[in-house]
Phi, psi and omega in degrees: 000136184252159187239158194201133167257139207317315181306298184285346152311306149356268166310319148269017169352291181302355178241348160306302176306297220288320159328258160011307182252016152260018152102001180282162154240132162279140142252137215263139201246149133285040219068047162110332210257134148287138197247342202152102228265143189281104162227155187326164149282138160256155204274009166261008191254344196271151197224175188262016151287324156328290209288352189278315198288342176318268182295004161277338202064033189241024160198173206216119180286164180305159169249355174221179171321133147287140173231100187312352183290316210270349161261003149284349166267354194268134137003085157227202187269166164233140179257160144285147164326311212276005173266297206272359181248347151311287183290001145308267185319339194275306181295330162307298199281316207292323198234029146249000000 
């Protein structure tokens, strides 16, 4: 599984998708932690606003499946509270 930090998902965007529709899932990292994750679309995820960009071409469904184990087996970290409510305020202060 590949990881990515925000700046640079950013900066590369079309190949990070281009992963994404070859069936990888990414994790999109904040400053090291991970925050969220990139993975295929899937055909039970699709809607008919989906299904339009579909038949338009400007977009293509996954070819396989999520498999909800292997995202319940991923790792993650641990903050202390008061490191996660520091860096809130901090993130806070930061978008005003």
């Amino acid at each position: 599984m590949r990881s990515v930090n925000v700046a640079e998902l950013k900066n590369q965007l079309s190949r990070y998708l281009k992963y994404a529709r070859g069936g990888e899932e990414i994790i999109i990292r904040d400053r090291s932690l991970p925050v969220a994750k990139l993975v295929p679309l899937a055909d039970e995820d699709t809607d008919e606003q989906d299904l339009a960009l579909v038949a338009a071409g400007k977009m293509r469904l996954p070819k396989t499946n999520l498999d909800i184990n292997k995202i319940a087996k991923i790792p993650t970290g641990r903050v202390s509270s008061a490191d996660a409510i520091r860096t809130l305020l901090k993130d806070r202060e930061e978008s005003l």
